[in-house]
C-alpha positions in Angstrom: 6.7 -18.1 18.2 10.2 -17.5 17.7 10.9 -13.8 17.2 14.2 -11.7 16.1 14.6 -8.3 17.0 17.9 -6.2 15.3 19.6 -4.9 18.0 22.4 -1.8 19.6 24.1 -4.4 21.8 23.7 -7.4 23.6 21.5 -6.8 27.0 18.7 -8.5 25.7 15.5 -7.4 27.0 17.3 -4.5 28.2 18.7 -3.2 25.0 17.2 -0.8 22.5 16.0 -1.6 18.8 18.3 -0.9 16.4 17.3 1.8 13.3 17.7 -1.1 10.9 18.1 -4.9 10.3 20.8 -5.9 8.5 23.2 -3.5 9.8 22.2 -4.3 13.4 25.1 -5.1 15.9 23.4 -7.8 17.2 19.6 -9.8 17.2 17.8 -11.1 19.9 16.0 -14.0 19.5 12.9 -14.1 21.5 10.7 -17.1 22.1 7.1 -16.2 23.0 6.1 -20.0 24.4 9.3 -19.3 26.8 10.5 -16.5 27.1 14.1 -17.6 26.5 16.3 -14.8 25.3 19.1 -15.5 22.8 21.6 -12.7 22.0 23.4 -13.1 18.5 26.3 -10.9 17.0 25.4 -9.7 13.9 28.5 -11.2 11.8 27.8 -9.1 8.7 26.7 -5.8 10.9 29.5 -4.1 8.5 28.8 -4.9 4.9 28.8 -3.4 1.5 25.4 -1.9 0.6 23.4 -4.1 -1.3 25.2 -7.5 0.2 23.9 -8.1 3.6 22.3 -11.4 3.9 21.8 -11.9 7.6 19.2 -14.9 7.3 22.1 -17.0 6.1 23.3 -16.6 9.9 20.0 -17.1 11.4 18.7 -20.0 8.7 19.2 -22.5 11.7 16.6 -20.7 14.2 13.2 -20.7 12.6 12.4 -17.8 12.9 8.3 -17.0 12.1 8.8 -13.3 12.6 11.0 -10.4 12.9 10.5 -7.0 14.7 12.4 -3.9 13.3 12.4 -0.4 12.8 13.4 -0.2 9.3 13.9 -3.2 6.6 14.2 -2.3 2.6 11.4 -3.7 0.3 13.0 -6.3 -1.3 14.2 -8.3 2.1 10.3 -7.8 3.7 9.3 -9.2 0.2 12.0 -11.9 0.4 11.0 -12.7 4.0 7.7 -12.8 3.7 7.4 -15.0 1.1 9.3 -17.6 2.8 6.4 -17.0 5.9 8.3 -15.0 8.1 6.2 -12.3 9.4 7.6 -8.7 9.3 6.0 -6.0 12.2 7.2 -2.7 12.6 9.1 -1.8 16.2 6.7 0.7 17.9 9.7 1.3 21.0 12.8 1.6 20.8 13.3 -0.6 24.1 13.3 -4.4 23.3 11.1 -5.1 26.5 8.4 -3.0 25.5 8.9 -4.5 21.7 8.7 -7.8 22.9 5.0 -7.2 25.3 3.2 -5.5 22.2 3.9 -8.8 20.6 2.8 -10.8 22.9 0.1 -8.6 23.0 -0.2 -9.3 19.2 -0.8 -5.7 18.7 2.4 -4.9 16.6 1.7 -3.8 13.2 3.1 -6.1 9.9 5.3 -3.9 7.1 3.6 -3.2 4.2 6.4 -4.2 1.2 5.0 -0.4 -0.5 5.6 1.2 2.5 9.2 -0.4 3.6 12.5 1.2 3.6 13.4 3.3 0.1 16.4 4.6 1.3 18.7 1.6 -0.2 17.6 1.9 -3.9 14.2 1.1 -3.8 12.4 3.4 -6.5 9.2 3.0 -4.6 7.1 6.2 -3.9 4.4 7.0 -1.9 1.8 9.0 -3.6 0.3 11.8 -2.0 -2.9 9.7 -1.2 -1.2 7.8 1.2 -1.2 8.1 4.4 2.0 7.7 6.8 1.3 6.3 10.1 2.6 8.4 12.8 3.3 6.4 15.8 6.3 5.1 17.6 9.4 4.9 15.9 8.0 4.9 12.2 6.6 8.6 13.0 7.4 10.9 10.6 9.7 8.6 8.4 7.2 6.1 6.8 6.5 3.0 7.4 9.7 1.3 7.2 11.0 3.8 9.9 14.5 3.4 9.0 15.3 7.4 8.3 16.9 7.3 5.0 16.7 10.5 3.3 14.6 10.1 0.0 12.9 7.1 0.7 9.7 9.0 0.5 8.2 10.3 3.7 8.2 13.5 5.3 11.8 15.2 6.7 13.4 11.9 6.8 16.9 11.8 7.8 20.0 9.8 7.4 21.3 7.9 10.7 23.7 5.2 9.8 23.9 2.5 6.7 22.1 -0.4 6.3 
């Protein structure tokens, strides 16, 4: 399985998840049948909100699934429907990320539960429950930060 992971920098397996997708510096491609590493620079890390396409620049991988902290609703609905997986980063170290999913214990993005914090209108109701683990804790699901985007104290670090 050929998994990307949004990225601070280019160290690879010694890098840290970055807070959100399409605004990451960089991805790292890891293949779980492998274990090859492939570091990309984001080419559209700096984009105008709502225009940030970065499957355009990794069309040519195949990617089957993608490990983040934070993606917005409509790009996990996007994403999935073309079968690309979606899990939630539980660390913010890329090593540890990439042993829970070869572990297959990392948990898939619920679409109702992603990232609000880019326009979404999306709420959660006060019947559901937040899962407070890892990254996510505290911030929802989507565990990108973004202030209104539903969950409890969530602040703003970055765009994207």
């Amino acid at each position: 399985m050929l998994a990307c992971i949004p990225t601070n920098g280019s160290a690879g397996l010694e890098d840290t998840v970055s807070d959100h997708f399409g605004s990451a510096p960089c991805f790292t491609l890891f293949d779980s049948e492998t274990s090859e590493v492939t570091v990309l620079e984001n080419r559209n890390a700096h984009h105008s909100h709502g225009t940030c396409h970065p499957m355009i620049q990794l069309a040519r991988y195949k990617i089957d699934c993608i490990v983040c902290s934070g993606m917005g609703r409509r790009a996990v609905e996007a994403l999935t429907s073309e079968g690309i997986k979606i899990y939630q980063a539980e660390s913010d170290k890329v090593s540890e990320t990439v042993n829970k999913l070869n572990e297959g214990s990392l948990t898939e993005i619920d679409p109702a539960k992603a990232c609000r914090g880019h326009g979404q209108s999306a709420e959660l109701t006060s019947s559901e429950s937040v899962p407070a683990r890892g990254r996510g804790a505290g911030y929802g699901q989507g565990g990108c930060r973004h202030q209104g985007q539903g969950s409890e104290g969530g602040r703003r670090r970055g765009q994207g």
